[in-house]
N, C-alpha and C positions, 0 to 999 in steps of 0.2 A: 415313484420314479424307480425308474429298474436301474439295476446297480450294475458300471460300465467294467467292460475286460481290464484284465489283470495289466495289459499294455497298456491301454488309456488312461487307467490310475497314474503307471509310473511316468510316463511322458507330461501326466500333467503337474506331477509334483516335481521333475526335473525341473519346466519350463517354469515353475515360478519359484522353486531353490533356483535357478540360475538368474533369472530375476532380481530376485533380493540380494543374491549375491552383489551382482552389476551395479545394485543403487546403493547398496551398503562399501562399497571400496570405491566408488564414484572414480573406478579406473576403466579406461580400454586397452591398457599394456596388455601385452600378449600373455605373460606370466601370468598375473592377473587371472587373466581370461580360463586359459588352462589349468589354473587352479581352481579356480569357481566350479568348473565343470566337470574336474575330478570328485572332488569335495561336492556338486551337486548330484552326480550319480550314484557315491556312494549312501549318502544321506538319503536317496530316494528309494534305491535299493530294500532301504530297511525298514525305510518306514509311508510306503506310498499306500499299503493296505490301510494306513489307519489315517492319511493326511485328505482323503478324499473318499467319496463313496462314487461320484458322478463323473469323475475322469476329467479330457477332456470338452464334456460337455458344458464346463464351467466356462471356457472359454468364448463360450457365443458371442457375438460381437454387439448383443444388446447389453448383456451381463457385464462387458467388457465398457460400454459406453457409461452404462449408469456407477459404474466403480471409480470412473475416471469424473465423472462431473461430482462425485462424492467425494471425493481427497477438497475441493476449494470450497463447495459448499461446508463441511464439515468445519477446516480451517479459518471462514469465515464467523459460522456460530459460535466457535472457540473462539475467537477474537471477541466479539462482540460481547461473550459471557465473563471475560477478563474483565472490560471496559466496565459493566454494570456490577460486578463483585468492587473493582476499584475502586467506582460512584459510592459503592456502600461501606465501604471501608472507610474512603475518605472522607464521606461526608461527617459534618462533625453531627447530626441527629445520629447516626449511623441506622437508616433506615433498616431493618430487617423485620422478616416475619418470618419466620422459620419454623416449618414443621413437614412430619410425613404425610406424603400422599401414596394413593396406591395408581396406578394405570392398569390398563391393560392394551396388550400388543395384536396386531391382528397378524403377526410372521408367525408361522409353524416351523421352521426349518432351529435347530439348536446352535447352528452356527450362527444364522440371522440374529435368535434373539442374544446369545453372549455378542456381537456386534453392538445391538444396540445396549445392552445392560456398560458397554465399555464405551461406546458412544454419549454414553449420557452422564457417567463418572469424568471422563476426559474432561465434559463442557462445565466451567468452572461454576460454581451453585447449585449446582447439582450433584449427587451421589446414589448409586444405586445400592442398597442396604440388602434385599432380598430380590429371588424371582421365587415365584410359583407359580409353577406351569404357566401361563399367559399372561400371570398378574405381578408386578412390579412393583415393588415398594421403595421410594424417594425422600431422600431427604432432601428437602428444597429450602433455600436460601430467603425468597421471599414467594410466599401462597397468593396470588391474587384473591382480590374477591370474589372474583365469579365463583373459585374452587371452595373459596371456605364457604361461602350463604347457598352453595349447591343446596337444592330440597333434600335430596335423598343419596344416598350409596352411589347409585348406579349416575347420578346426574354430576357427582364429586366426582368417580373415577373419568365419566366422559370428558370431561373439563381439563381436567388435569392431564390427560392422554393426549388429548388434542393439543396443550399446550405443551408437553415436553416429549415424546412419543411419537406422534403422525410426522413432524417435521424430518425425521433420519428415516422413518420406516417406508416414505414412497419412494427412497431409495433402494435400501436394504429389503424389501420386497423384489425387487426384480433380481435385484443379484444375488439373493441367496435363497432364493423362489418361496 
């Protein structure tokens, strides 16, 4: 991917410091307003060579859709990973199987994969311990059996990918190419 003009950079890190501004003060006063946007030009100013390499290209409105159906999907697997930590917690066997697995990722992008390495620390039973380069290493909560009776290496990491991995990454695949 060719790397976009020095303007596109900064317009595109304005537009999402202005952004986060807006969501983080969950104000539209005017003050407000013209302060975010001081405080977003300067911020962008200085650091838009290193906050983007693609400008905004990032903006495409497919990039744009898949980020947006990813904030509830996400939210939801976080729930859901609460619910089953709390099963395990609560229950008085205190069911657990706990150990490291490895994955591996099919995103090339560095942003994608720290996305997903912080996507997968967020959802509770899970923690991401190492990456290397493509390969993933997991502390999981509880290992199914498909993953632990895998035949081999390669039949362990496929399992365990498909189980905690594929689910954020046909997201995080398009939005972070």
């Amino acid at each position: 991917m060719e790397e976009a003009s020095r303007a596109s950079k900064f317009a595109y890190t304005f537009i999402v410091l202005f952004i986060l501004w807006l969501v983080v003060t969950s104000s539209l006063d005017v003050q407000e307003v013209i302060t975010g946007a001081i405080i977003a030009l300067i911020v962008a100013a200085l650091t838009y060579d290193v906050f983007t390499k693609a400008g905004l290209a990032n903006l495409h409105p497919k990039r744009v859709a898949y980020a947006i159906a990813y904030l509830p999907y996400f939210l939801w697997a976080m729930i859901m990973a609460n619910l089953d930590v709390a099963y395990r917690v609560l229950h008085p066997a205190r069911p657990i199987r706990p150990g490291i697995v490895k994955c591996r990722t099919i995103l090339d992008s560095d942003t994608g994969k720290l996305s997903l390495a912080n996507s997968i620390t967020l959802t509770p039973g899970t923690i991401t311990l190492d990456v290397d380069g493509k390969d993933y290493f997991i502390h999981w909560i509880w290992v199914p059996d498909e993953v632990l009776n895998a035949k081999d290496d390669s039949e362990h990491v496929e399992k365990a990918s498909e189980a905690i991995t594929r689910p954020f990454e046909k997201f995080l695949r398009v939005i972070f190419g």
